[in-house]
Each structure stands twice: as structure tokens, then as C-alpha cells.
Chimera marker file (.cmm) of the C-alpha trace (Angstrom):
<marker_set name="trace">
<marker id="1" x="0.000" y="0.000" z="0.000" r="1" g="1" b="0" radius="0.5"/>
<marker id="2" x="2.741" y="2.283" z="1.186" r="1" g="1" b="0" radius="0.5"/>
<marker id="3" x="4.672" y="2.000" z="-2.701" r="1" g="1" b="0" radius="0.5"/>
<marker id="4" x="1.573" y="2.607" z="-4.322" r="1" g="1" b="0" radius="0.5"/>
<marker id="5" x="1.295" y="5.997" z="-2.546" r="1" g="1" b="0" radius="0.5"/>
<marker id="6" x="4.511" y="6.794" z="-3.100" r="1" g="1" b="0" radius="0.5"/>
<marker id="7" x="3.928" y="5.822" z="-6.717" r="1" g="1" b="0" radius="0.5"/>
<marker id="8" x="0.964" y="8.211" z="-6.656" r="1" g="1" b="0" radius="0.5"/>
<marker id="9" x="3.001" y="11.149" z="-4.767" r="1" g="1" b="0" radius="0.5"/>
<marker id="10" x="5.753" y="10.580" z="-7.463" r="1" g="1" b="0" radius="0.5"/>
<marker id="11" x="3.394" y="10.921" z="-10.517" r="1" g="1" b="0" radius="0.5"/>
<marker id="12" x="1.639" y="14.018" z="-8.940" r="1" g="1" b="0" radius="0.5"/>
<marker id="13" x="4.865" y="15.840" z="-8.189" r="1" g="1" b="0" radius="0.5"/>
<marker id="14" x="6.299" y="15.238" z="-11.859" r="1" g="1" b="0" radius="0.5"/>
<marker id="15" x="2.847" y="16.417" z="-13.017" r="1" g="1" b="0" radius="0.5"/>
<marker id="16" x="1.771" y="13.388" z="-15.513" r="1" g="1" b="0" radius="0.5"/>
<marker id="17" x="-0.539" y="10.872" z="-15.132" r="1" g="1" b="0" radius="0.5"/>
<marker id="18" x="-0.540" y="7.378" z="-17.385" r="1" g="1" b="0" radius="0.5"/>
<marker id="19" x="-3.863" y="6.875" z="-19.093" r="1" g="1" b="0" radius="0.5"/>
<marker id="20" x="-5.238" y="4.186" z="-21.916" r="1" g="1" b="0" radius="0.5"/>
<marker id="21" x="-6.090" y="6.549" z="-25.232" r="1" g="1" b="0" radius="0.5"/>
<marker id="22" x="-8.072" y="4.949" z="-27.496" r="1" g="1" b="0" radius="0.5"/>
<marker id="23" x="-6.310" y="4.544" z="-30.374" r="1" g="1" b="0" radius="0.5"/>
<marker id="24" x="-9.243" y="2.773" z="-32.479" r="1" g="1" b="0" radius="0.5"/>
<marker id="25" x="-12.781" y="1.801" z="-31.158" r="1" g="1" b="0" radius="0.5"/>
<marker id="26" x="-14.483" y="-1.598" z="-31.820" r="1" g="1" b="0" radius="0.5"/>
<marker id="27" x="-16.060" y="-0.880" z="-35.203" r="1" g="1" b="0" radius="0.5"/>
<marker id="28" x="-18.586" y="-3.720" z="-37.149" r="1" g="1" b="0" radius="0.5"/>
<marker id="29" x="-19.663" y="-3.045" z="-40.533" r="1" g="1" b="0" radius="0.5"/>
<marker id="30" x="-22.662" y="-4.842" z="-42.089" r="1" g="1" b="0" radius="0.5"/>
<marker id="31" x="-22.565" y="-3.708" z="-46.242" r="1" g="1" b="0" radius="0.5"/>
<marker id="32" x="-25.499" y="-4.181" z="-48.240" r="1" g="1" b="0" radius="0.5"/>
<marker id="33" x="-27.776" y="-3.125" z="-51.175" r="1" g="1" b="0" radius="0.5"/>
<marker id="34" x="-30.599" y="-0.900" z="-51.209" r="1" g="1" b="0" radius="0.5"/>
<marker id="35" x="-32.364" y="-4.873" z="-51.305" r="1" g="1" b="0" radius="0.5"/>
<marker id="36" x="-30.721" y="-6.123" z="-48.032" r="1" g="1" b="0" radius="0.5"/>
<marker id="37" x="-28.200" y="-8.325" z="-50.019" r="1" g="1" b="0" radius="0.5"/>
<marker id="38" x="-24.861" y="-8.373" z="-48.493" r="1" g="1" b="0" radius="0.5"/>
<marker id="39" x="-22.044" y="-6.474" z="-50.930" r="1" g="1" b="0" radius="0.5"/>
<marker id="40" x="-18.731" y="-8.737" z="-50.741" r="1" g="1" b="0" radius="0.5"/>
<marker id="41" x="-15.052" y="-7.083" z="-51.074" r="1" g="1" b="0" radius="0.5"/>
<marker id="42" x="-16.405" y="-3.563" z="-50.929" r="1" g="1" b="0" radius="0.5"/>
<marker id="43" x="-13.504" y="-1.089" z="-49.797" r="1" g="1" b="0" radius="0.5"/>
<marker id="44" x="-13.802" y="0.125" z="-46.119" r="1" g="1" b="0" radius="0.5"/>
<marker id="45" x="-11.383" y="3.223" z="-45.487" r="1" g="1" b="0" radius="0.5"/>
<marker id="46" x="-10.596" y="3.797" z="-41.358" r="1" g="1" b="0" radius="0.5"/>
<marker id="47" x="-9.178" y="7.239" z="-40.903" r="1" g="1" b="0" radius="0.5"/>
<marker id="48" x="-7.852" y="8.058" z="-37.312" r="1" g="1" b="0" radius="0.5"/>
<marker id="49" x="-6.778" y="11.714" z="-36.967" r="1" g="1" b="0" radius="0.5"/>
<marker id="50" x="-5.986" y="13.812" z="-33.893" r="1" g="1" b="0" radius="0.5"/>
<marker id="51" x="-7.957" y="16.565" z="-32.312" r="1" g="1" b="0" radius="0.5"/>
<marker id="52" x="-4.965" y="17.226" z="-30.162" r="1" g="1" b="0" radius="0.5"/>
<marker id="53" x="-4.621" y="21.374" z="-30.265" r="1" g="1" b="0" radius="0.5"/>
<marker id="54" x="-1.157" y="21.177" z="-31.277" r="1" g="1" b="0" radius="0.5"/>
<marker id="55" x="-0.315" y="20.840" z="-35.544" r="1" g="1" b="0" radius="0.5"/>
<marker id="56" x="2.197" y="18.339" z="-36.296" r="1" g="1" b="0" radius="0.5"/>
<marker id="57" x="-0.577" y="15.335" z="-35.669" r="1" g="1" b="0" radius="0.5"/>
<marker id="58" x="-1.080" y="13.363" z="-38.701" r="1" g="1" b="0" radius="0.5"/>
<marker id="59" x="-3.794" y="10.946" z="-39.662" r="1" g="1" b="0" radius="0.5"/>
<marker id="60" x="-3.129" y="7.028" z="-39.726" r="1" g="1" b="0" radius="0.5"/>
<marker id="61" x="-5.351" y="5.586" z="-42.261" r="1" g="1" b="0" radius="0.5"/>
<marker id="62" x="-6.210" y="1.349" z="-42.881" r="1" g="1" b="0" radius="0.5"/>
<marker id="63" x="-8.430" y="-0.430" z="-45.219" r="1" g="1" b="0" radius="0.5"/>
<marker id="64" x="-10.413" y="-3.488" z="-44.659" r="1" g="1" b="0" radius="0.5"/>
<marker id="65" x="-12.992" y="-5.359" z="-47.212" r="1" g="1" b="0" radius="0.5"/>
<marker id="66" x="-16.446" y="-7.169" z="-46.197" r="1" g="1" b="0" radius="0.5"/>
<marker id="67" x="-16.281" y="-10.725" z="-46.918" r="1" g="1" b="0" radius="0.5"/>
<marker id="68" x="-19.193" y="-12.918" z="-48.286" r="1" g="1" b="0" radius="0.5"/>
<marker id="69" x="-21.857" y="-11.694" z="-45.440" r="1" g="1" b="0" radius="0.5"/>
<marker id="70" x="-21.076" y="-8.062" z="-46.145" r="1" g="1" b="0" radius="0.5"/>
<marker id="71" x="-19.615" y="-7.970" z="-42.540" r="1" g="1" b="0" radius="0.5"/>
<marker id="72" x="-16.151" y="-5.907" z="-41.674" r="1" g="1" b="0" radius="0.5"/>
<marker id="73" x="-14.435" y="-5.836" z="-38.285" r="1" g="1" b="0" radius="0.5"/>
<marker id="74" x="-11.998" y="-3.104" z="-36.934" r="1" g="1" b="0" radius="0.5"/>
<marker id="75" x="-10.766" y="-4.656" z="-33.760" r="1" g="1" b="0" radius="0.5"/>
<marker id="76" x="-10.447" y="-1.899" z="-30.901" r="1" g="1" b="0" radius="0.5"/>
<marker id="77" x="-6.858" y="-0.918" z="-29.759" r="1" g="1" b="0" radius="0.5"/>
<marker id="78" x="-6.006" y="0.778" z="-26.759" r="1" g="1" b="0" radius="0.5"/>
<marker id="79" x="-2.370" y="2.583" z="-25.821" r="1" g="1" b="0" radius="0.5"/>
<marker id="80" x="-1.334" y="4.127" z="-22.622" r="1" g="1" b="0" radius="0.5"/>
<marker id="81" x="0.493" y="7.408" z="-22.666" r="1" g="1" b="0" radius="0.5"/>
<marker id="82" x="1.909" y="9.511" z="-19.914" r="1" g="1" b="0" radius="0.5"/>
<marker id="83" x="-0.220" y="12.547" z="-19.515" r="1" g="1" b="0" radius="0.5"/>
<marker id="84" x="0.827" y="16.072" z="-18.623" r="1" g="1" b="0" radius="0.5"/>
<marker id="85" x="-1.239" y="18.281" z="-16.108" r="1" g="1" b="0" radius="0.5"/>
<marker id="86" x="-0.834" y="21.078" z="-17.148" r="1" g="1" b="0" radius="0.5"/>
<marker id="87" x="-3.278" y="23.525" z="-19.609" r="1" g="1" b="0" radius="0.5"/>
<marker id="88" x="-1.521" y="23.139" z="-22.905" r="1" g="1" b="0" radius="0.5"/>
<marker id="89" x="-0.596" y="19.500" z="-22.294" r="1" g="1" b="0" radius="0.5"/>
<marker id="90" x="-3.000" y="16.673" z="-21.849" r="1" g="1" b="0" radius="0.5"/>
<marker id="91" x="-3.315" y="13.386" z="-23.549" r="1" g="1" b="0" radius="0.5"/>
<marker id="92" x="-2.908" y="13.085" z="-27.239" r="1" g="1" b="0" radius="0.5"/>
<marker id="93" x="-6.662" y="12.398" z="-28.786" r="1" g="1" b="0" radius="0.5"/>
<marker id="94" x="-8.050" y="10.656" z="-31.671" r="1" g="1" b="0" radius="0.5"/>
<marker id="95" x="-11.191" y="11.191" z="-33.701" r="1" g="1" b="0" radius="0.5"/>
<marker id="96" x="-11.998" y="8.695" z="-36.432" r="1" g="1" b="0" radius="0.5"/>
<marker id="97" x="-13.930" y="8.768" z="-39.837" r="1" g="1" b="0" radius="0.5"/>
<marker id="98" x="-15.146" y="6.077" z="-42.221" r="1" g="1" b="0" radius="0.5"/>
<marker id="99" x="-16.040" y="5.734" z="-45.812" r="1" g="1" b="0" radius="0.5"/>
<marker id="100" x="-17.294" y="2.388" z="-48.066" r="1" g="1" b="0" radius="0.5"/>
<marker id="101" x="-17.062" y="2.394" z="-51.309" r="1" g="1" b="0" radius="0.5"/>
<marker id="102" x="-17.246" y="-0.732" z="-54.507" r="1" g="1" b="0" radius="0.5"/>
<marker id="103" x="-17.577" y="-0.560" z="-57.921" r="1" g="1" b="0" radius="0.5"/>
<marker id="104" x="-20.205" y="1.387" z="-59.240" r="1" g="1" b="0" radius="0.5"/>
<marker id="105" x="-22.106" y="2.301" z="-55.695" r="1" g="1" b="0" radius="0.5"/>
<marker id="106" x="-22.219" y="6.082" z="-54.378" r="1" g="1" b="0" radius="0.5"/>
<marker id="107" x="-19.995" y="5.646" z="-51.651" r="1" g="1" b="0" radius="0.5"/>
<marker id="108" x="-20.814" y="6.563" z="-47.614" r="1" g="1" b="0" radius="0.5"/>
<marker id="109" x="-18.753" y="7.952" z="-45.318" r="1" g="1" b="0" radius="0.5"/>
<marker id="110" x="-19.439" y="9.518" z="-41.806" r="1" g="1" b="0" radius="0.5"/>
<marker id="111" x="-16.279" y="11.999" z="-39.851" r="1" g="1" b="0" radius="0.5"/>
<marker id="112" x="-16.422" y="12.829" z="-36.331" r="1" g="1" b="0" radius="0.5"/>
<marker id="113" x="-17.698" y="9.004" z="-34.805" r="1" g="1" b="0" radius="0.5"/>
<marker id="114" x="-16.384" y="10.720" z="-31.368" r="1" g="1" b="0" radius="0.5"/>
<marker id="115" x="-20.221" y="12.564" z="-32.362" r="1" g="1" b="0" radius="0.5"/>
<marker id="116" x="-22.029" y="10.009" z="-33.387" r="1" g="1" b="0" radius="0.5"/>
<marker id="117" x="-24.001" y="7.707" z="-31.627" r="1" g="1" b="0" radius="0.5"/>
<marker id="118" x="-22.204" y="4.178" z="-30.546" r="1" g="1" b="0" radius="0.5"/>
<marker id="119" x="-23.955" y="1.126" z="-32.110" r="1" g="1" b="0" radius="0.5"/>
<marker id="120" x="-23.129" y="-2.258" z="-32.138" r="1" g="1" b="0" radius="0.5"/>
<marker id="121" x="-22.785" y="-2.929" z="-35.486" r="1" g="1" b="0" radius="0.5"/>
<marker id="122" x="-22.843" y="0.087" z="-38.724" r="1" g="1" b="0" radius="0.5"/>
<marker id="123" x="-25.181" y="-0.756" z="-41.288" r="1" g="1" b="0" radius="0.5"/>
<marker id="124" x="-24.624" y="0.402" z="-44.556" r="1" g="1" b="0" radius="0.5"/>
<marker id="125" x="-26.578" y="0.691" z="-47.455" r="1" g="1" b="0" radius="0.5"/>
<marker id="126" x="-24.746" y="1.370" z="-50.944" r="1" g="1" b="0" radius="0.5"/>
<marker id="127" x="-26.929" y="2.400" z="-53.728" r="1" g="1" b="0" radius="0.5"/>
<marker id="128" x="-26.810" y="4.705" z="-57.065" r="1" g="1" b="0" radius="0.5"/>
<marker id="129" x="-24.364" y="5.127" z="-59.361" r="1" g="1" b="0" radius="0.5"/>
<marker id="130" x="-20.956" y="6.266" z="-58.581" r="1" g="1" b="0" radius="0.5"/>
<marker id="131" x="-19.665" y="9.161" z="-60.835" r="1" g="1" b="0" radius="0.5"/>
<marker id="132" x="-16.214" y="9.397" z="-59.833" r="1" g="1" b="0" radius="0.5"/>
<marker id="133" x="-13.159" y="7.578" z="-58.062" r="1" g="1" b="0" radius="0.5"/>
<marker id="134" x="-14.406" y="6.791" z="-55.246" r="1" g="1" b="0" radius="0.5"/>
<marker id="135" x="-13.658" y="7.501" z="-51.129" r="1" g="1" b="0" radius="0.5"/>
<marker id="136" x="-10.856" y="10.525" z="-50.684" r="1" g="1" b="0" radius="0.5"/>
<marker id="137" x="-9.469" y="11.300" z="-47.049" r="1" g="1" b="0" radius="0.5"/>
<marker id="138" x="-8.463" y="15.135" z="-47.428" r="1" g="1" b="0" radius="0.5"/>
<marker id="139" x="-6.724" y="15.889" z="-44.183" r="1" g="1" b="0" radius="0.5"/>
<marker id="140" x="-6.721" y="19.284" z="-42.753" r="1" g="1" b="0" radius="0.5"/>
<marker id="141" x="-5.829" y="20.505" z="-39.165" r="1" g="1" b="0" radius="0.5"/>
<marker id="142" x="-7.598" y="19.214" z="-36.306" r="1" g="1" b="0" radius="0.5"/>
<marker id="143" x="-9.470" y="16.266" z="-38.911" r="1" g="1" b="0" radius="0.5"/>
<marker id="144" x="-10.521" y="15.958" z="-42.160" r="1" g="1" b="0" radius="0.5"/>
<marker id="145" x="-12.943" y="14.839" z="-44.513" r="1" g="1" b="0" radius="0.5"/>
<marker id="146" x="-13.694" y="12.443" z="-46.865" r="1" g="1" b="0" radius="0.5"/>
<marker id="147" x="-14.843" y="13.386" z="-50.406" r="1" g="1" b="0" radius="0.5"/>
<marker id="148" x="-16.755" y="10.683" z="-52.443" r="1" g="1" b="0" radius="0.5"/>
<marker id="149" x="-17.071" y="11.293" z="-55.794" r="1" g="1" b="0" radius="0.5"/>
<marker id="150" x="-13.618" y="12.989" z="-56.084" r="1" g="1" b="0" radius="0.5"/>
<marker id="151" x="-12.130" y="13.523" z="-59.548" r="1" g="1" b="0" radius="0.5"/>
<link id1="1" id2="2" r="1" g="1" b="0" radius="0.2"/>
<link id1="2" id2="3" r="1" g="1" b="0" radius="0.2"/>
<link id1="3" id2="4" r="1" g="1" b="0" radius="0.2"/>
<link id1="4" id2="5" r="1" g="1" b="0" radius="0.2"/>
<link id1="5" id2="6" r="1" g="1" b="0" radius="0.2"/>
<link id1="6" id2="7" r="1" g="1" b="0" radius="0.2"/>
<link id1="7" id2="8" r="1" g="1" b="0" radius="0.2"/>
<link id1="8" id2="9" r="1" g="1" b="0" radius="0.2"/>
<link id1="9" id2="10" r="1" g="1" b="0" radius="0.2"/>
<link id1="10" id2="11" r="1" g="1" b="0" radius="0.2"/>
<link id1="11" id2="12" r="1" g="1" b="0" radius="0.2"/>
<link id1="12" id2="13" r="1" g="1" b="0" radius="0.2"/>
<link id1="13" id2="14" r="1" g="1" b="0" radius="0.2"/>
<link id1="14" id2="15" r="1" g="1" b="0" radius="0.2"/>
<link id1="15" id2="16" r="1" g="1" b="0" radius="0.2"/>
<link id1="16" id2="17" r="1" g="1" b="0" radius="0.2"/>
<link id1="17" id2="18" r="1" g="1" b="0" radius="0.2"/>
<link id1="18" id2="19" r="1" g="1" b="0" radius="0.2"/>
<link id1="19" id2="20" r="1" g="1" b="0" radius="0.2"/>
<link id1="20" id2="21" r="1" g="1" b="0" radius="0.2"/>
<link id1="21" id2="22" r="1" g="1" b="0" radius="0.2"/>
<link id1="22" id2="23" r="1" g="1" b="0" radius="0.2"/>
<link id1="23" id2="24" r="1" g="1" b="0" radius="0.2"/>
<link id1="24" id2="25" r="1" g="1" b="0" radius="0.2"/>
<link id1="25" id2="26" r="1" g="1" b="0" radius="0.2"/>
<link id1="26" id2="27" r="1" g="1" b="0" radius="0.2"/>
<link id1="27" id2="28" r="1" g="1" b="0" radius="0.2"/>
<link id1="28" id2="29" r="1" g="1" b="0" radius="0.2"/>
<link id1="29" id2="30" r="1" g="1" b="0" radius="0.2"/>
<link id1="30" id2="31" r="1" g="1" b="0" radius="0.2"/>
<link id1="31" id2="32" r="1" g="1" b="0" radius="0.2"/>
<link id1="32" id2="33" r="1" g="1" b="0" radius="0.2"/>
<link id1="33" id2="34" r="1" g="1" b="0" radius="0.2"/>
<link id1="34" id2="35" r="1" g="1" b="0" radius="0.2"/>
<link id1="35" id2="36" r="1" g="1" b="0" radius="0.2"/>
<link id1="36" id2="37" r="1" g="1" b="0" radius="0.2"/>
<link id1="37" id2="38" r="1" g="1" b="0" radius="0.2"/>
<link id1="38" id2="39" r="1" g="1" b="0" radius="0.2"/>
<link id1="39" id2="40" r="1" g="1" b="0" radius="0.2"/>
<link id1="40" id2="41" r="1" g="1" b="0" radius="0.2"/>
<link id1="41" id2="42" r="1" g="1" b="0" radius="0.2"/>
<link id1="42" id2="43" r="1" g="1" b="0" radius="0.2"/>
<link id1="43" id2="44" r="1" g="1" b="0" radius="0.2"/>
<link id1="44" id2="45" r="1" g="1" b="0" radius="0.2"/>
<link id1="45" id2="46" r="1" g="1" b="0" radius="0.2"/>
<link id1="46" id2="47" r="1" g="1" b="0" radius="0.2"/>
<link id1="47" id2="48" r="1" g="1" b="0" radius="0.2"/>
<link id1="48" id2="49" r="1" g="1" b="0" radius="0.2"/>
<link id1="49" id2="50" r="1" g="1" b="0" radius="0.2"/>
<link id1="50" id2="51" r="1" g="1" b="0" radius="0.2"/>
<link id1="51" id2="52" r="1" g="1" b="0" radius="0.2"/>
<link id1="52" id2="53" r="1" g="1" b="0" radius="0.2"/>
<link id1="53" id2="54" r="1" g="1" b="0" radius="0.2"/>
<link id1="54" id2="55" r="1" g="1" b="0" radius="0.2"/>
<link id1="55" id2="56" r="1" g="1" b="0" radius="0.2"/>
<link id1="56" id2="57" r="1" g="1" b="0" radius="0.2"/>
<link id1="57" id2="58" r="1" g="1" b="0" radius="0.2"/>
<link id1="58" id2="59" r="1" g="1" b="0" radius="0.2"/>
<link id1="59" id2="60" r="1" g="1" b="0" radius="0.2"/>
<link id1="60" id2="61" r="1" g="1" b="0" radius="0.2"/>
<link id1="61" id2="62" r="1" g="1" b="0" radius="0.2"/>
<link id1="62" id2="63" r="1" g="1" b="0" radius="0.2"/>
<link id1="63" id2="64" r="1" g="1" b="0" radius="0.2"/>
<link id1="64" id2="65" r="1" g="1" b="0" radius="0.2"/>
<link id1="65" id2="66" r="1" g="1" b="0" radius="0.2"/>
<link id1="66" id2="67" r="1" g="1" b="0" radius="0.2"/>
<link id1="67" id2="68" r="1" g="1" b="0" radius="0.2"/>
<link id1="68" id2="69" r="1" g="1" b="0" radius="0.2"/>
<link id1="69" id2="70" r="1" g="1" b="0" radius="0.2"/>
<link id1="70" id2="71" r="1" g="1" b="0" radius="0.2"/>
<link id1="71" id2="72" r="1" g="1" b="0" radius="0.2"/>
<link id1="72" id2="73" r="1" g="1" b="0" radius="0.2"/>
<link id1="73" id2="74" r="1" g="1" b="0" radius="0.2"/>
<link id1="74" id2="75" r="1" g="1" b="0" radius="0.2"/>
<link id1="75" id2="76" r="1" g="1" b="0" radius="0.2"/>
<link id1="76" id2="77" r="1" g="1" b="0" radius="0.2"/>
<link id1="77" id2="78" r="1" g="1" b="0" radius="0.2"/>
<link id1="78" id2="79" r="1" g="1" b="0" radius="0.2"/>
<link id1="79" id2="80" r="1" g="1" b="0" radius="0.2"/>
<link id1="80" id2="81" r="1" g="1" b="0" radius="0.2"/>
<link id1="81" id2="82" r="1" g="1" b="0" radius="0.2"/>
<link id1="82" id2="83" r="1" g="1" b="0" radius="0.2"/>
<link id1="83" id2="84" r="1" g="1" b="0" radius="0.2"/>
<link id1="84" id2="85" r="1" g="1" b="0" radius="0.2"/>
<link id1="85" id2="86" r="1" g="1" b="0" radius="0.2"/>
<link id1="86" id2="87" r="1" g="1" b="0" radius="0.2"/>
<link id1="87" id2="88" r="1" g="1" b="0" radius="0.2"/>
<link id1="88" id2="89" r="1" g="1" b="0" radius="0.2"/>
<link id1="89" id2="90" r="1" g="1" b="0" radius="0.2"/>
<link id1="90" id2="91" r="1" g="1" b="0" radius="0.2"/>
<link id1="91" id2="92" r="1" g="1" b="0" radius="0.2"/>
<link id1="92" id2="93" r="1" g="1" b="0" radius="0.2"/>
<link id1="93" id2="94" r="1" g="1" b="0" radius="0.2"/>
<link id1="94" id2="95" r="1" g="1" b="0" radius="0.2"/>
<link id1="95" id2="96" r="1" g="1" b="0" radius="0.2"/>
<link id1="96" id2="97" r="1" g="1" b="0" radius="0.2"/>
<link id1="97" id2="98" r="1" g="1" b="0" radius="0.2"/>
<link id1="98" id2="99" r="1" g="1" b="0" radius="0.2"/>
<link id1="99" id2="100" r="1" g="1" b="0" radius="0.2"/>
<link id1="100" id2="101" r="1" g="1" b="0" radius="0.2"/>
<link id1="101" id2="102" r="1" g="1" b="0" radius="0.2"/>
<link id1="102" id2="103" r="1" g="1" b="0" radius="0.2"/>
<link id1="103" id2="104" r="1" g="1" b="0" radius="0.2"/>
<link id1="104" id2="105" r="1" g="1" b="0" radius="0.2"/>
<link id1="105" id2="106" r="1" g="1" b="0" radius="0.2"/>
<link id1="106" id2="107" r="1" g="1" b="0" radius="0.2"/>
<link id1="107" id2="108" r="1" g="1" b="0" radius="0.2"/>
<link id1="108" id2="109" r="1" g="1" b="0" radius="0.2"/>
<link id1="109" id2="110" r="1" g="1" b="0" radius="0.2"/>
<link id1="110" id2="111" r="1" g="1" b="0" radius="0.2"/>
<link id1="111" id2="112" r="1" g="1" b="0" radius="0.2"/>
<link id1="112" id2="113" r="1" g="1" b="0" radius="0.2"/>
<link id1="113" id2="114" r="1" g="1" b="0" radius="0.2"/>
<link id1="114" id2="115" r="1" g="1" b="0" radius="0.2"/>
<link id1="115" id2="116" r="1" g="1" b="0" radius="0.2"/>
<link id1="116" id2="117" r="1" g="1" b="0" radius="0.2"/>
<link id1="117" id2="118" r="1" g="1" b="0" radius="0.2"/>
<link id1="118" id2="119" r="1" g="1" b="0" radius="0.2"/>
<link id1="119" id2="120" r="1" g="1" b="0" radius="0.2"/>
<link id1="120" id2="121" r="1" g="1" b="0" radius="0.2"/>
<link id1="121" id2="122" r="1" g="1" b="0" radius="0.2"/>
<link id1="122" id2="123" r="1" g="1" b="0" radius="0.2"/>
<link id1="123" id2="124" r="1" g="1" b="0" radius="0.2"/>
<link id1="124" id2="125" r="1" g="1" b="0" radius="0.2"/>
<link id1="125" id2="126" r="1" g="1" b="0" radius="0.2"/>
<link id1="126" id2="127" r="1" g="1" b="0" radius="0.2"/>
<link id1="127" id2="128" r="1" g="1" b="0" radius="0.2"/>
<link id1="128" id2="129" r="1" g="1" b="0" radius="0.2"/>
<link id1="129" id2="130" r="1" g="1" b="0" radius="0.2"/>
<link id1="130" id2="131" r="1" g="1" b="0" radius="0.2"/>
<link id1="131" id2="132" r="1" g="1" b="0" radius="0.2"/>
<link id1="132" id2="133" r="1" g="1" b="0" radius="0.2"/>
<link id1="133" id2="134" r="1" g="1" b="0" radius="0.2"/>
<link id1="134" id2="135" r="1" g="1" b="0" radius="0.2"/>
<link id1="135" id2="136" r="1" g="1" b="0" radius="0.2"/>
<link id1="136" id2="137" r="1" g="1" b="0" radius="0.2"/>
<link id1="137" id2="138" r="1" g="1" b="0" radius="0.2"/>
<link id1="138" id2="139" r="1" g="1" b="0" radius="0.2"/>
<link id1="139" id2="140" r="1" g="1" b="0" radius="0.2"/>
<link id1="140" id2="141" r="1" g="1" b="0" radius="0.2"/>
<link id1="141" id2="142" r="1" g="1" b="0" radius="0.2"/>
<link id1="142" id2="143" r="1" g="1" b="0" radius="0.2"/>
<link id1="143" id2="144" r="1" g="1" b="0" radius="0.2"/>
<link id1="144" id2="145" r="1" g="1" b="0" radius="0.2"/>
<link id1="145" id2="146" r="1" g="1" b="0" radius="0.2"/>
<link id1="146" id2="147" r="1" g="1" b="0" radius="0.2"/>
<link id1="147" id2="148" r="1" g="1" b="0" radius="0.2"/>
<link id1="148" id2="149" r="1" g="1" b="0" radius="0.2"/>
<link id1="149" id2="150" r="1" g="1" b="0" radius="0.2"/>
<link id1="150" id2="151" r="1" g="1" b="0" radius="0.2"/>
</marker_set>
């Protein structure tokens, strides 16, 4: 007991604190048509990009394709980091975006999931006809967006 609070003292003193940032949350995809059939090997982009205040933060971006159910899974990953106390410091956080796209379907993408409400599983539902290349991530400071349809 006694080396935990002098573990506790120590960290207060040197003004950090170690805490688990989440790196990437739990995602589940479920892809289909406008029909309810499943869409295999569409594209699924994963942006993560800070919303730290400082510049200098870039995005980390993965790709992942639905298999014969239409289903995708982003497994969640967790880091710990030594945070500062202090008003410009803190803990370096993540926002993260989406986007689906295959073939000739209008792809979907969604920014800011730190907004959005948490479900257990994304649904979503490709339709029309896609006009242009496709999912885009265009990063800019403190995010980004995606662009569908970019030339």
C-alpha cells in the first residue's frame, strides 16, 4: 500500500498521469444493397486523426474489405500514454472517420464518430451510381474529410 502511494506522490509531483487513449474503437460493418443483399469485397477506409490542439498530428489511415456476409471488423486498440497536467498539455486524442465504397455504388462515409451515436454494429446501405473515383481522405488541421465522388 505504502509503494503505491509513493507511486501516486511521485506521478503528482512530476505532473503526468498514465492513461489508456483509445487509439481505435471496436467498429462492425454490415454492407449491403438498397435490397438487403450483403455487398462482398467492398472497400472500407478507417481514418484516425488527432484533435490534439497542437499541428504536427497526422492521420493514420487502414483499409479493410467485407467478406461474403457483407460484414467488416476493426478490432479496438487501446495505448497508454503519460499525460501532462498542465493547460496546454493533456493526452494526445483521436477522432476517427469512415467511408465504403465498390464498384459502381455512391460511396458513404461519416467523420467525427467521437459525435455520433455508438452502435453495435454500422449498417450500410450502398446504392446509385458512382460518378467518380471513389472515397478521398483530405486531411486538414484538427481532422478531415472524406470526399466521395472525387475527380
Amino acid at each position: 500500500m505504502r509503494a503505491l502511494a509513493v507511486a501516486l506522490l511521485a506521478t503528482l509531483v512530476a505532473g503526468c498521469l498514465p492513461l489508456p487513449i483509445t487509439q481505435q474503437p471496436p467498429i462492425v460493418f454490415q454492407v449491403e444493397n438498397p435490397s438487403g443483399q450483403p455487398i462482398q469485397d467492398a472497400r472500407v477506409h478507417i481514418v484516425r486523426y488527432s484533435i490534439h490542439p497542437f499541428v504536427g498530428r497526422g492521420s493514420w489511415t487502414t483499409y479493410i474489405r467485407t467478406d461474403a456476409s457483407g460484414g467488416a471488423q476493426v478490432d479496438g486498440k487501446t495505448e497508454w500514454q503519460m499525460v501532462f497536467l498542465a493547460p496546454d498539455g493533456g493526452s494526445h486524442e483521436y477522432d476517427w472517420a469512415w467511408c465504403v465504397e465498390k464498384g459502381d455504388y455512391v460511396p458513404v462515409s461519416v467523420t467525427s464518430m467521437c459525435k455520433s451515436p455508438q452502435v453495435p454494429v454500422v449498417k450500410v446501405i450502398l446504392q446509385g451510381t458512382n460518378t467518380g473515383k471513389g472515397c478521398v481522405w483530405r486531411e486538414k488541421y484538427m481532422g478531415g474529410e472524406f470526399v466521395a465522388n472525387a475527380p
